[in-house]
FIDREN-868564 format. One line per field, with one value per residue (C-alpha): residue number from 1; residue in one letter; x negated, z negated, y. Coordinates in Angstrom, 1 decimal. Layout:
N
pos	NUM; ... $
code	A; ... $
u	X; ... $
w	Z; ... $
v	Y; ... $
END
This chain:
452
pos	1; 2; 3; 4; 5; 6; 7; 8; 9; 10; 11; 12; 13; 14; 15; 16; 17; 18; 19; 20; 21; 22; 23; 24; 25; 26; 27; 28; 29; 30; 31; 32; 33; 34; 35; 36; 37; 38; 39; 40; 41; 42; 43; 44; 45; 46; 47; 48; 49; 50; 51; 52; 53; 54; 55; 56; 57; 58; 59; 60; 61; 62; 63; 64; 65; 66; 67; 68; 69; 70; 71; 72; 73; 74; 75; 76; 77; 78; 79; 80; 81; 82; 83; 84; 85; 86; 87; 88; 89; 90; 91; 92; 93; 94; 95; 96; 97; 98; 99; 100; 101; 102; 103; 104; 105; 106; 107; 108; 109; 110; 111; 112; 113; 114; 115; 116; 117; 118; 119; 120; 121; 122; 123; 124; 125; 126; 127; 128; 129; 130; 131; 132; 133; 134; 135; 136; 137; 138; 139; 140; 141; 142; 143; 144; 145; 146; 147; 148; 149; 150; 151; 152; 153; 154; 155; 156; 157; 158; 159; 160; 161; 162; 163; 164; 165; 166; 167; 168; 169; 170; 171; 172; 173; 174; 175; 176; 177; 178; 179; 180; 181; 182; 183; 184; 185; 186; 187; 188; 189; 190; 191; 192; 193; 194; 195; 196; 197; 198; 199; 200; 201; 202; 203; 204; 205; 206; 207; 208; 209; 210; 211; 212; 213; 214; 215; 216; 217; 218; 219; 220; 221; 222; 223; 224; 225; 226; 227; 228; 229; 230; 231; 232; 233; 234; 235; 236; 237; 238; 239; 240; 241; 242; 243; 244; 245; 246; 247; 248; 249; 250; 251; 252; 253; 254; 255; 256; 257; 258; 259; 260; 261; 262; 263; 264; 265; 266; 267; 268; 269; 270; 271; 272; 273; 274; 275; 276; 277; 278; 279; 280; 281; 282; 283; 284; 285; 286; 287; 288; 289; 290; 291; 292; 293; 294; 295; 296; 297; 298; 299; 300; 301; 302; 303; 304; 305; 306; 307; 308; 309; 310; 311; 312; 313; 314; 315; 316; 317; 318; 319; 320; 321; 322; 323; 324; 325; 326; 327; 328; 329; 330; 331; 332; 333; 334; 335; 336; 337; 338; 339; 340; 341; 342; 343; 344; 345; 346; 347; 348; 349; 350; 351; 352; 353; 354; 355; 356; 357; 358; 359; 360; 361; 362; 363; 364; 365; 366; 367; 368; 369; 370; 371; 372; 373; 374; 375; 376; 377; 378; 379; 380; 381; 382; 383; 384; 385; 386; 387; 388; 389; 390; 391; 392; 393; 394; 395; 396; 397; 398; 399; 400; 401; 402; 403; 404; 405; 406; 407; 408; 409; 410; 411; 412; 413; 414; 415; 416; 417; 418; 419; 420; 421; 422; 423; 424; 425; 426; 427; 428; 429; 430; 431; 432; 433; 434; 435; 436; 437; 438; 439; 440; 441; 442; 443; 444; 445; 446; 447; 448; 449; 450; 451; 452 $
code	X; X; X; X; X; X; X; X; X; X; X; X; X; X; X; X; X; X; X; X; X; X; X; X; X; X; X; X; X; X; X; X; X; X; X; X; X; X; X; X; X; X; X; X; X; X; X; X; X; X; X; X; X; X; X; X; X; X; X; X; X; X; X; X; X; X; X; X; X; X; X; X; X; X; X; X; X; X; X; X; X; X; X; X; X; X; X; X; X; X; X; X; X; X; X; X; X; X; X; X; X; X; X; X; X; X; X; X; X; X; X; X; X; X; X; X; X; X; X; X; X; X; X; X; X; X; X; X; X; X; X; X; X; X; X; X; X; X; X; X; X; X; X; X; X; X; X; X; X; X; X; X; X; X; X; X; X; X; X; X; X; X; X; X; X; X; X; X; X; X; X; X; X; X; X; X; X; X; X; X; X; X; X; X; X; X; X; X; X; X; X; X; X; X; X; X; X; X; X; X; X; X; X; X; X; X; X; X; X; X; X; X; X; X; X; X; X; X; X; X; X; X; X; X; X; X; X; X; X; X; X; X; X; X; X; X; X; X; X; X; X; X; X; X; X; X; X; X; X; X; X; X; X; X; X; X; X; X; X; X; X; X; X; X; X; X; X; X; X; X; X; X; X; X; X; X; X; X; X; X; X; X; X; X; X; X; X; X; X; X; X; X; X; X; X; X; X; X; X; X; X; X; X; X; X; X; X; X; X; X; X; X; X; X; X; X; X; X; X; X; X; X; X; X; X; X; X; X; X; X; X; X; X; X; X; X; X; X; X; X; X; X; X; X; X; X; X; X; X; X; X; X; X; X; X; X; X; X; X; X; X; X; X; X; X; X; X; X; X; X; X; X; X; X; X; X; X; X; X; X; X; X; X; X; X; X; X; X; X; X; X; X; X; X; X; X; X; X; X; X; X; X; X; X; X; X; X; X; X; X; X; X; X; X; X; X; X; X; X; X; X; X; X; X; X; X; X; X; X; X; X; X; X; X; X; X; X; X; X; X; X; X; X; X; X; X; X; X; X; X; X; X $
u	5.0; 6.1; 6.0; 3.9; 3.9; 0.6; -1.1; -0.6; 0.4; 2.4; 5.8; 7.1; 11.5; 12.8; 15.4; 13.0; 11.8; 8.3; 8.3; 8.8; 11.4; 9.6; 10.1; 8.6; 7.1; 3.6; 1.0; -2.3; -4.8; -6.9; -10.3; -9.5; -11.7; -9.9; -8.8; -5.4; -5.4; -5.5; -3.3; -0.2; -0.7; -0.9; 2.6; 4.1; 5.9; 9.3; 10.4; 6.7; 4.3; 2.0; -1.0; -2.7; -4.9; -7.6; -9.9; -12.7; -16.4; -18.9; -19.7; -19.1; -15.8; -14.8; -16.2; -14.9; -10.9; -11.3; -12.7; -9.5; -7.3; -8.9; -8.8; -4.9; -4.6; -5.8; -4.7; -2.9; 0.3; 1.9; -0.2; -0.2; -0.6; -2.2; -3.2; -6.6; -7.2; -10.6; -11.9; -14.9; -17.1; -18.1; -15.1; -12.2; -10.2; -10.3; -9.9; -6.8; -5.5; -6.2; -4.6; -2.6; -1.5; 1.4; 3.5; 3.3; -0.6; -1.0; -4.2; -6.3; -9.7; -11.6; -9.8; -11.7; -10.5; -7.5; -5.2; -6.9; -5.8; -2.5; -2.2; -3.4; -1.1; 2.1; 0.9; 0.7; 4.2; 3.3; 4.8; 2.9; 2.4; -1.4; -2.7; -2.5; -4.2; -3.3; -5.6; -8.2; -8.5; -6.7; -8.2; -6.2; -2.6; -1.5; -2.7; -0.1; 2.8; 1.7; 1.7; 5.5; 7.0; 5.4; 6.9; 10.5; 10.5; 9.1; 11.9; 9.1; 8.9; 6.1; 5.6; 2.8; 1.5; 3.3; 3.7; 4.3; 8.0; 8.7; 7.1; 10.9; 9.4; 9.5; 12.8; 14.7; 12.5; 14.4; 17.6; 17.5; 16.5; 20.0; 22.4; 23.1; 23.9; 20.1; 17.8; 19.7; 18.4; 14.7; 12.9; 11.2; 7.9; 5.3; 2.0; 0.3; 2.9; 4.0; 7.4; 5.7; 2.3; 1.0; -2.0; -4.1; -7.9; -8.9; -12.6; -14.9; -16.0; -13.1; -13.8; -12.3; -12.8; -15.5; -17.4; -18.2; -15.7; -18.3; -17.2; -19.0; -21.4; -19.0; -16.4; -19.0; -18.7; -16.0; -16.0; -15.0; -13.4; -11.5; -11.9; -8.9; -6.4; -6.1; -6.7; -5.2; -3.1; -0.8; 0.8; 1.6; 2.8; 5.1; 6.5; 7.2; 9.0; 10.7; 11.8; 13.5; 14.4; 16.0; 16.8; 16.3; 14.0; 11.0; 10.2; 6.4; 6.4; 9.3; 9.4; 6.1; 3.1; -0.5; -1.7; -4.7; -7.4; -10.1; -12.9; -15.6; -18.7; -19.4; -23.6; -24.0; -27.4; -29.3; -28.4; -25.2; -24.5; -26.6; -24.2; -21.1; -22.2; -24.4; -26.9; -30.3; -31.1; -29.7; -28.4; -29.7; -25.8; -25.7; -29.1; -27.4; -25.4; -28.5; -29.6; -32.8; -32.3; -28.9; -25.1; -23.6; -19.9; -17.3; -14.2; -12.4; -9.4; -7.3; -4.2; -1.3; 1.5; 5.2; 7.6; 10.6; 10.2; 8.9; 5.1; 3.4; -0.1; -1.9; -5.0; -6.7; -9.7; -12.4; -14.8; -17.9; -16.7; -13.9; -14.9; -12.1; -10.1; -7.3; -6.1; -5.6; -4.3; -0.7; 1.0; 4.4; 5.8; 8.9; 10.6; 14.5; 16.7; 18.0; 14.7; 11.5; 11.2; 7.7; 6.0; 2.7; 0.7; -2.5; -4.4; -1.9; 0.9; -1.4; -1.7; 1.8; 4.3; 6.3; 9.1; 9.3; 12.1; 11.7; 14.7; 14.7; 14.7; 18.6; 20.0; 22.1; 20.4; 23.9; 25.2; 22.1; 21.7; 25.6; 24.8; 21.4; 23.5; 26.3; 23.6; 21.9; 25.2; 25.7; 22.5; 23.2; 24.4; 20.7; 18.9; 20.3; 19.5; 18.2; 17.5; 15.8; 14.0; 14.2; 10.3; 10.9; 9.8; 10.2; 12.7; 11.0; 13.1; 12.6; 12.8; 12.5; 9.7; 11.8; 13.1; 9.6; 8.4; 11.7; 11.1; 7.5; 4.6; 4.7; 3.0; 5.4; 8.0; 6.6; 6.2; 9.6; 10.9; 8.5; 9.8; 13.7; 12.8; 11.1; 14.1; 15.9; 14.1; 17.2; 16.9; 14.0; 15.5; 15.5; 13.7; 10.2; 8.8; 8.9; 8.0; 5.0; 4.1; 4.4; 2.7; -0.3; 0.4; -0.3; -3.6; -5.3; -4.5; -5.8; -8.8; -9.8; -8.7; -11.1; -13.9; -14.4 $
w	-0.7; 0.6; -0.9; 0.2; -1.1; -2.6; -4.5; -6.0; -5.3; -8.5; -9.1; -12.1; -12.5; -12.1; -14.8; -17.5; -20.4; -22.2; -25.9; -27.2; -24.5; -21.7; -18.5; -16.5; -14.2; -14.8; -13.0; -11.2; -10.5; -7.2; -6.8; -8.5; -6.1; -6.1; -9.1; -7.9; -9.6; -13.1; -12.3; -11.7; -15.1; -16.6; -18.6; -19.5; -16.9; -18.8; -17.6; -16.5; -19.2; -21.0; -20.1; -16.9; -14.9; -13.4; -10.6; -9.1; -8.3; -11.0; -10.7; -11.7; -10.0; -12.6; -15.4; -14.5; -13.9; -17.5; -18.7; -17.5; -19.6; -22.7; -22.7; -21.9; -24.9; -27.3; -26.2; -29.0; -26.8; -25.6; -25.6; -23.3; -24.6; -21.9; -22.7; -20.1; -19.2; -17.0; -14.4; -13.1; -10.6; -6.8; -6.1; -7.5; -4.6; -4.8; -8.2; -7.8; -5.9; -7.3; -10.6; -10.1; -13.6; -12.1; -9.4; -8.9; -7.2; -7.3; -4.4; -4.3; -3.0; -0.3; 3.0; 5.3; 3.4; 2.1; 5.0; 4.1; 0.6; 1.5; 4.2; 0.9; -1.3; 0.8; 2.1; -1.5; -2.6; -4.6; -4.2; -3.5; -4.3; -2.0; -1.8; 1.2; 3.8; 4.4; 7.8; 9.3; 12.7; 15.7; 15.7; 12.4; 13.5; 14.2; 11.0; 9.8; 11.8; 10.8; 6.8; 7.3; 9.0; 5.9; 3.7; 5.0; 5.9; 2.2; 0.5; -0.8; -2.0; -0.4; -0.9; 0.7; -1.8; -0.1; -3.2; -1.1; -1.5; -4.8; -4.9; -5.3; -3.1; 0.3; -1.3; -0.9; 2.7; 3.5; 2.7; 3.5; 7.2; 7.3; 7.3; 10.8; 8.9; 7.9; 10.1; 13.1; 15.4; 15.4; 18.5; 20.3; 21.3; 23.6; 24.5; 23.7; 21.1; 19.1; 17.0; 13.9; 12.5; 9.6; 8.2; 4.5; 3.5; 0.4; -1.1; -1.4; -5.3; -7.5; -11.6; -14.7; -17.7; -16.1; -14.6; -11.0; -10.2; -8.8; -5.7; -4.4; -1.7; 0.8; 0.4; 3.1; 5.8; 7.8; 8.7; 4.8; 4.1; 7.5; 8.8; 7.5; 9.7; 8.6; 5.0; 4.2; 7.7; 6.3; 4.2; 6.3; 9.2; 6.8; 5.4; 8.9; 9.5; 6.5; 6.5; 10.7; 11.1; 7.4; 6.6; 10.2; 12.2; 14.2; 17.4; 17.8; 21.4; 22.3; 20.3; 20.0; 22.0; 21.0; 23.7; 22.2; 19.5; 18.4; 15.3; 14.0; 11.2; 8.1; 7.1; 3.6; 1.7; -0.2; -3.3; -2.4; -1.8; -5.0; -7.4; -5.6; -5.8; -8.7; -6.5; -5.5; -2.2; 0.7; 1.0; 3.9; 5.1; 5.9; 7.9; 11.2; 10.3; 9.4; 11.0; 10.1; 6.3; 6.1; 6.3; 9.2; 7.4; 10.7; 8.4; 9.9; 12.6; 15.0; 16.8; 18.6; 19.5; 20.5; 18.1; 19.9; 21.8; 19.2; 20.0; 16.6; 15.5; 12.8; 11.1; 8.5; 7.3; 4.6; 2.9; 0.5; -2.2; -2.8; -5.0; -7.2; -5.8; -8.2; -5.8; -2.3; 0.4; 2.5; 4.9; 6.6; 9.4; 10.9; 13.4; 14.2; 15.9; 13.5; 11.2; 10.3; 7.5; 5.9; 2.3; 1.1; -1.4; -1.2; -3.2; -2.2; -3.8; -7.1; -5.6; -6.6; -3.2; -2.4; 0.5; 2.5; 4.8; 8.1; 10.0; 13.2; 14.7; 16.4; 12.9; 11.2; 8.1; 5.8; 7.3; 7.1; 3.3; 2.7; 4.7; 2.4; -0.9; 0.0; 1.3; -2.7; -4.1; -2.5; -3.6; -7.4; -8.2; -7.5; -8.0; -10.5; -11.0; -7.2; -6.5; -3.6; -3.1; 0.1; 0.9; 3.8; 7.1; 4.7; 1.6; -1.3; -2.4; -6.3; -8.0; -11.5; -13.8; -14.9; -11.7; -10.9; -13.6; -14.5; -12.9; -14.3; -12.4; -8.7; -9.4; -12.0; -9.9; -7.2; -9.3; -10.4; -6.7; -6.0; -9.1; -7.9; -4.7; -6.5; -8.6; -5.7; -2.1; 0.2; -1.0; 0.3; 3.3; 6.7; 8.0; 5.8; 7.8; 11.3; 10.3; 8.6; 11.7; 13.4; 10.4; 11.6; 15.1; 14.8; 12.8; 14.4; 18.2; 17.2; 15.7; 18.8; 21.2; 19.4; 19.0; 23.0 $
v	-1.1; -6.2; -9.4; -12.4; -16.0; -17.9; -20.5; -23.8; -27.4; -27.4; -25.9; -25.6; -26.5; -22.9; -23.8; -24.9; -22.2; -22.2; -22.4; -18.8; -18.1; -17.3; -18.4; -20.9; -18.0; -18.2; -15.9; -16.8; -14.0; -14.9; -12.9; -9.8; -7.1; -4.5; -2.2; -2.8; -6.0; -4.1; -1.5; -4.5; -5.6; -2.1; -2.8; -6.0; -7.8; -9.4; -13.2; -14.1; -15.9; -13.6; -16.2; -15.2; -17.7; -15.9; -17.9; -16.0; -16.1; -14.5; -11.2; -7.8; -7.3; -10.5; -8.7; -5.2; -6.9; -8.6; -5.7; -3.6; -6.2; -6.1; -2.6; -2.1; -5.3; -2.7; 1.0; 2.7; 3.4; 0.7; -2.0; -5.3; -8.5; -10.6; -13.8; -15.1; -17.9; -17.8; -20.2; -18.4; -20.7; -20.7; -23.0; -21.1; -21.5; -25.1; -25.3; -23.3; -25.8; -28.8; -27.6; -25.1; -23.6; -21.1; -20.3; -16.8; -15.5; -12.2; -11.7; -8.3; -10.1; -9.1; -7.9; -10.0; -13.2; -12.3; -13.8; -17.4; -17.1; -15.9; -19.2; -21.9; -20.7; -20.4; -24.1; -25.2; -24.0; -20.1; -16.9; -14.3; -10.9; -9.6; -6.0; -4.3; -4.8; -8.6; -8.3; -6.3; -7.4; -8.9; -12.6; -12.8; -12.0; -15.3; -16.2; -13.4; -14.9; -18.7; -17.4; -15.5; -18.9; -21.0; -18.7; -18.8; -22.7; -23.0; -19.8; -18.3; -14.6; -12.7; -9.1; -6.5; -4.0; -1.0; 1.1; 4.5; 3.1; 3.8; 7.5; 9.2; 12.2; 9.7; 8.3; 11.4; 12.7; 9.0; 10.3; 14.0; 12.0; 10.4; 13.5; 15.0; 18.3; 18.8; 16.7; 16.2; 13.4; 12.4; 14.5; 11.7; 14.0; 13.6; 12.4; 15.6; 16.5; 13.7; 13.9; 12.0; 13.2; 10.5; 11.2; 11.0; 11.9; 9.4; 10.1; 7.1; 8.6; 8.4; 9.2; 7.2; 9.3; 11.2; 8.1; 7.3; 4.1; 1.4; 0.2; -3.2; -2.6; -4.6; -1.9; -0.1; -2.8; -2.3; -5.8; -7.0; -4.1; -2.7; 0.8; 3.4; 2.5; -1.2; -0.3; 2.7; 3.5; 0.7; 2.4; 5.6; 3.2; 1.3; 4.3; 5.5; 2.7; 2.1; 6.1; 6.2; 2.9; 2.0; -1.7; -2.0; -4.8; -3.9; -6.2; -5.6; -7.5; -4.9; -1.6; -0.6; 0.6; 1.7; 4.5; 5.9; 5.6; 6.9; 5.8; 7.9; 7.5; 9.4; 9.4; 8.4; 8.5; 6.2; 8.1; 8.3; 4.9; 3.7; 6.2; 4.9; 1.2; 1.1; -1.1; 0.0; -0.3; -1.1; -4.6; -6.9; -6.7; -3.5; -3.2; -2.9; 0.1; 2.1; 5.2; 7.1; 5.4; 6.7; 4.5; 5.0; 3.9; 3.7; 4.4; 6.9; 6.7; 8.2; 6.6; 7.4; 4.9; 4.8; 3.3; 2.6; 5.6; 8.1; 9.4; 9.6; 10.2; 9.4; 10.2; 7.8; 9.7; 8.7; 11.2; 10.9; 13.1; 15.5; 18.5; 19.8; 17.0; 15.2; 12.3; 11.2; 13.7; 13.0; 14.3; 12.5; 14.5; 14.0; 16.4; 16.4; 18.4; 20.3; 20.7; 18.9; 17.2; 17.1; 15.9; 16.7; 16.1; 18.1; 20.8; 23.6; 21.3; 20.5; 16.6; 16.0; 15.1; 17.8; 18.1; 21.0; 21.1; 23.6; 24.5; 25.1; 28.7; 27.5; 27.0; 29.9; 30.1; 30.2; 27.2; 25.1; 26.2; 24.8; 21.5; 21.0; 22.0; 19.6; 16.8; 18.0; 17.2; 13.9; 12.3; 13.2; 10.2; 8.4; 11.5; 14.1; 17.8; 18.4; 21.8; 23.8; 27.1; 29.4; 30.3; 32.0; 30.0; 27.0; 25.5; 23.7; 20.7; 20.7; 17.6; 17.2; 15.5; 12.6; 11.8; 11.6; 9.4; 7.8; 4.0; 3.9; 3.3; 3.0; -0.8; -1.5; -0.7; -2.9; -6.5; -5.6; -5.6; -8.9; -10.5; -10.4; -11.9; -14.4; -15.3; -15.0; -15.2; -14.6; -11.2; -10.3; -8.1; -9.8; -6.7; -7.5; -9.9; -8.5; -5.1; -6.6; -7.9; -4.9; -2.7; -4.9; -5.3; -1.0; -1.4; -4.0; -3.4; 0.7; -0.7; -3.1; 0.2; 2.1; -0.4; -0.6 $
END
């Protein structure tokens, strides 16, 4: 999941408190595209104000985000009790600026103008918290580097909405990673077989209680939207990153190297895009990317690069529809000397992520098992009640339910991380910013390879 600063020429004295005994932390909700944006306010937050801010445009992404509030407001079980305060006009950005209400912007607009949001608001003094992807193309990467140096002249908190982190499955691959006993040392692989495979399938119709989610009929151009790898591939790069090089700095002019990519179309219909969008017709936008009255939608990637010295390849794939399907489809890969360590989450493991470790063919199998048990053991105090089971070719790591659901939501989790660096932005890990460079360093330089 990364932090990233935003909006407003006020700022508010960090020592002062609101009536009621809140703090002076007040939120501002910039262009609200996404359904991200709802899912960060899906508990309370405690030490912000419970008045939001919202500025966007009109339109039904507005009305779907205030929708989404109102509705967690009144939920039997644990209600929220956000207080809106709307500013809905063409010029919200400006507005936003010339009276800033808050000093916190949480951003999940459009990724084609998201970077020039993130750049105001760091320039006018606002931490910011923006859904991935913060850009979607190469012409935009000095942008990236200008926002990061704003943000650390000005000690601002920034964070990138890299919720991957706090799934407790890719916590514990992380860990299991660190012990020689069980992993061994990372194989570094080769061109034709890489030592890291990354790779997810999402499905373009999603349900909420039975009904089609309505995407906006920009989500299908790639050039507002991004093709897989610079919207989804962030989070499978970050994670690699995060997992074999922990708490460690990556140099994108040094340590990495893209070497091949690959993009490829899926068809959709006119019906199909019309039930996914709830718009009939196909808008004058999308015109060029028509083919014998069908979509040709250039989502789907391919890439293979070198991170200091490891081959990986990864897959970023979109699909129409997924029958049967209950969520999005992983896989990280990661192969060692000792073993390969591997979580899934797919229909064979019910959607949930599950880590299957596969020991090499060299390992006697009664010493491995005592090196995992004793690895197990170690990790109890963060994770309790760890267990494995031997399959075979394979062992199952089991991790209990409440480890799995024990920090909340995967977005709660995440404003709780923003919010420390916030109070505090010298802990924001030195490591952030240049590995969010070279997150998007990946994405964009594999999108322009494959665009030739």
């Amino acid at each position: 999941m990364t932090t990233r600063a935003c909006a407003v020429l006020l700022i508010l004295s960090a020592a002062s408190f609101v009536q009621g005994g809140e703090s002076s932390r007040h939120i501002i909700v910039l262009d609200p595209q996404h359904a991200h944006a709802s899912a960060v306010f899906a508990q309370p937050i405690p030490g912000v104000s419970k008045t939001l801010h919202v500025y966007a445009p009109p339109g039904q992404a507005i009305t779907a985000f205030l929708k989404n509030l109102a509705s967690l407001n009144h939920r039997p079980s644990n209600p929220t009790a956000w207080q809106v305060e709307s500013h809905i006009n063409s010029d919200f950005l400006k507005s936003m600026l010339r009276e800033p209400p808050g000093n916190i912007v949480v951003i999940t607009s459009r990724n084609d103008v998201k970077i020039q949001y993130i750049l105001s608001c760091l320039r006018a003094g606002q931490n910011v918290l923006a859904d991935k992807p913060w850009i979607i193309n190469g012409k935009d990467f000095a942008l990236l580097e200008r926002a990061l140096n704003i943000a650390r002249k000005k000690d601002l908190a920034f964070y990138d909405g890299m919720t991957e982190r706090f799934n407790v499955a890719y916590q514990i691959q992380r860990e299991l990673m660190r012990d020689a006993g069980v992993f061994g040392r990372p194989l570094t692989g080769t061109f034709s077989q890489p030592a890291v495979e990354l790779k997810n399938l999402h499905s373009l119709v999603k349900f909420d209680h039975g009904k089609v989610i309505i995407r906006p009929p920009w989500f299908l151009d790639v050039r507002k939207q991004g093709e897989a790898i610079a919207d989804v591939g962030t989070h499978l790069i970050d994670l690699e990153m995060w997992t074999l090089f922990p708490d460690q700095a990556i140099d994108y002019r040094r340590d990495l190297e893209v070497l091949e990519a690959t993009r490829s179309p899926i068809a959709l219909t006119l019906p199909q895009f019309e039930r996914l969008t709830n718009v009939k017709g196909w808008p004058a936008f999308l015109q060029e990317f028509l083919r014998d009255n069908q979509l040709e939608y250039l989502c789907n990637n391919t890439a293979l690069y070198t991170i200091r010295g490891i081959y990986t390849a990864i897959s970023d794939r979109w699909e129409y529809e997924s029958p049967g399907a209950l969520s999005d489809s992983y896989l990280v890969l990661y192969r060692g000397t000792r073993a390969t360590l591997r979580v899934r989450q797919s229909n064979l493991e019910n959607y949930v992520s599950q880590i299957d470790i596969i020991p090499t063919n060299e390992q006697p199998p009664a010493a491995f098992t005592e090196a995992l048990k004793s690895k197990l053991k170690n990790l109890s105090g963060l994770y309790p009640n760890l267990s494995f089971r031997n399959d075979g070719r394979s062992i199952r790591v089991i991790i209990p339910e409440d480890l799995r659901v024990r920090g909340g939501s995967t977005f709660g989790q995440l404003v709780e991380q923003f919010l420390k660096c916030v109070r505090n932005p010298q802990s924001l890990p030195t490591w952030e910013a240049p590995n969010l460079l070279a997150k998007y360093y990946i994405t964009t330089t594999a999108f322009q390879m494959a665009d030739k």
